[in-house]
C-alpha positions as CSV (number, residue, x, y, z in Angstrom):
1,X,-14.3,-2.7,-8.5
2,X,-12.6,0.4,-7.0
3,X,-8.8,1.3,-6.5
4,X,-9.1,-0.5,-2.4
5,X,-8.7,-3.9,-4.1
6,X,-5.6,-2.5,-6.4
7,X,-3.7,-0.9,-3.4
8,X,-4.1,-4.0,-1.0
9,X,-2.6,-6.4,-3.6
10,X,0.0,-4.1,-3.9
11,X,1.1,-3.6,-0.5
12,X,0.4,-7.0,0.0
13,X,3.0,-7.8,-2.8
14,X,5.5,-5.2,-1.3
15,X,5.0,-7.0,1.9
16,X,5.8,-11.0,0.5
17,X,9.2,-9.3,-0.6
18,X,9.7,-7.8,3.1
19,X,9.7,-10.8,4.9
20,X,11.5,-13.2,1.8
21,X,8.8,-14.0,-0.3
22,X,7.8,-14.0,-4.2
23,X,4.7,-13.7,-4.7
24,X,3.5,-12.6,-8.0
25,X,0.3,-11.0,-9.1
26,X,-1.6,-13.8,-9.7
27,X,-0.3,-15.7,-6.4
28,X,-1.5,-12.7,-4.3
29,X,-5.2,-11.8,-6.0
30,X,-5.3,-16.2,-5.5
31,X,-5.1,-15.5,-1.6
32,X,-6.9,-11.7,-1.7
33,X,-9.8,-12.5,-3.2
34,X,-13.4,-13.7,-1.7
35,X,-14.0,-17.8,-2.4
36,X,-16.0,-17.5,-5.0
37,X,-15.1,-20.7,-6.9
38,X,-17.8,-19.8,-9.7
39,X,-15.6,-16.5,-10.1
40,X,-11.9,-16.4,-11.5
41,X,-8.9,-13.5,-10.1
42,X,-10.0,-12.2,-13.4
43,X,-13.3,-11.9,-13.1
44,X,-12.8,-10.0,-10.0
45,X,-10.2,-7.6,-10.7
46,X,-10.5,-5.5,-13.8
47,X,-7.8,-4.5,-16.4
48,X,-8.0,-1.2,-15.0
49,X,-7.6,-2.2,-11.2
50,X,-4.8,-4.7,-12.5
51,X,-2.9,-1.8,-14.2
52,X,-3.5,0.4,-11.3
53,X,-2.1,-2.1,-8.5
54,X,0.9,-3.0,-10.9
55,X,1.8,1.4,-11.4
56,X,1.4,1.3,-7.5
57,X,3.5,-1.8,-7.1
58,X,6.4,-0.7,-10.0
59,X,5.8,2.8,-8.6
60,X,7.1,2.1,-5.6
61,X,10.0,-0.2,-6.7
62,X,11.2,2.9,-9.0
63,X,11.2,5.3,-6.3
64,X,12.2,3.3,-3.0
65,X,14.6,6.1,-1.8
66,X,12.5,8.8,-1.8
67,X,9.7,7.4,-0.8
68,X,11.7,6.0,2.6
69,X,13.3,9.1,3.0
70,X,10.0,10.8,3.5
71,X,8.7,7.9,5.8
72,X,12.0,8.5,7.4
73,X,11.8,12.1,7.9
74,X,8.3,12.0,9.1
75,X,7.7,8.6,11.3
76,X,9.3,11.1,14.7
77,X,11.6,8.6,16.2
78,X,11.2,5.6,13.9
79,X,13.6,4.0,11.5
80,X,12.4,2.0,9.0
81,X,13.9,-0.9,10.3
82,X,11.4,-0.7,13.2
83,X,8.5,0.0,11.3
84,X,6.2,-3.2,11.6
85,X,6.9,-4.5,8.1
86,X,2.9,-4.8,7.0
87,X,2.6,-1.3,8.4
88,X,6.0,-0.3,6.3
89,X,4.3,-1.5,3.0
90,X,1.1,0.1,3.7
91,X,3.0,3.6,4.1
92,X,4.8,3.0,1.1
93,X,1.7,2.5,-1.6
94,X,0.5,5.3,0.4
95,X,3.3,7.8,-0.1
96,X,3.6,6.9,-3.6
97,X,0.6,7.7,-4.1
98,X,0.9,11.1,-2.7
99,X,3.9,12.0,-4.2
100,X,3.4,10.8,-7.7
101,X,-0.2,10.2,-8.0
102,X,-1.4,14.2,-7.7
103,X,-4.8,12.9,-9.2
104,X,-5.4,10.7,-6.5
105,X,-7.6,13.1,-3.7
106,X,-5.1,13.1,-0.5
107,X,-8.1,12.2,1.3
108,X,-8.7,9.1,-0.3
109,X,-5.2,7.9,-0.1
110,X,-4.8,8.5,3.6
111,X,-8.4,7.2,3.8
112,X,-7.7,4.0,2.3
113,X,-4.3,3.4,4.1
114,X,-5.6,3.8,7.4
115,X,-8.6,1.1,6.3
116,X,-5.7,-1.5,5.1
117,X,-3.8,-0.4,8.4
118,X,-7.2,-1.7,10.2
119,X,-7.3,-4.8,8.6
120,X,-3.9,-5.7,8.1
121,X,-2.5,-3.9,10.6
122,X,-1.8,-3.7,14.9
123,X,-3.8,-1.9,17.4
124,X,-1.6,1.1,17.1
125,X,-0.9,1.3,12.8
126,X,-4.1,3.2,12.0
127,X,-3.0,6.3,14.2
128,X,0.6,5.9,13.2
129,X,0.1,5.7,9.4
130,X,-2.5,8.2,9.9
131,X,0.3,10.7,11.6
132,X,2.9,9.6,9.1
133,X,0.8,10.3,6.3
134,X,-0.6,13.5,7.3
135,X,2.6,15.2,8.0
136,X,4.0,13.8,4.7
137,X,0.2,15.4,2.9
138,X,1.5,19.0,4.8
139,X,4.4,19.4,2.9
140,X,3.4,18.2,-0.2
């Protein structure tokens, strides 16, 4: 399994907390994962994917300010309070990732942001987390 899995359980966690909810690890890979009754969350997800989506997850948690301050600083004319809040939780995996996971190809982290903006996402998130992203990638 690759890192996609890892990054939408974590944004989708992030989001749950957005909009009041508590949804753990294992309530979250329940709902993101393919029925496949023969296959557990376990069997799906490996111990490295697991780790990876809970350093995202915590990653984010430990450094909420500055994470929002660059989202702030970059979305022109946005406040995070009206960033859709899927979109929000998207940004935030992604600018994590770009300010404290250097090993992590930019590329691949924008990449896989605007694929969870085209799932998850409105007509118009793909572009915008693209933009956000990109000038955030410029400067760092």
């Amino acid at each position: 399994m690759s890192h996609t899995l890892s990054r939408e359980i974590a944004m989708k966690r992030l989001y749950a907390e957005t909009v009041g909810g508590t949804d753990s690890l294992a309530d979250v890979l329940e709902q993101s994962l393919p029925d496949a009754p023969e296959l557990s969350a376990e069997d799906m997800l490996s111990d490295e994917d697991a780790l990876f989506s809970d350093r995202l997850y915590e990653g984010v948690h430990a450094h909420m300010d500055a994470i929002d301050a660059e989202i702030e600083a970059h979305a022109k004319d946005w406040s995070l309070s009206r960033i859709a809040k899927v979109d929000l939780s998207i940004l935030r995996v992604a600018v994590y990732e770009l300010l404290y996971e250097r090993a992590i190809p930019v590329g691949a982290t924008v990449n896989e942001a605007v694929e969870l903006a085209k799932e998850f996402g409105g007509d118009k998130s793909p572009g915008f987390i693209n933009g956000v992203l990109g000038a955030i990638a410029k400067v760092h």
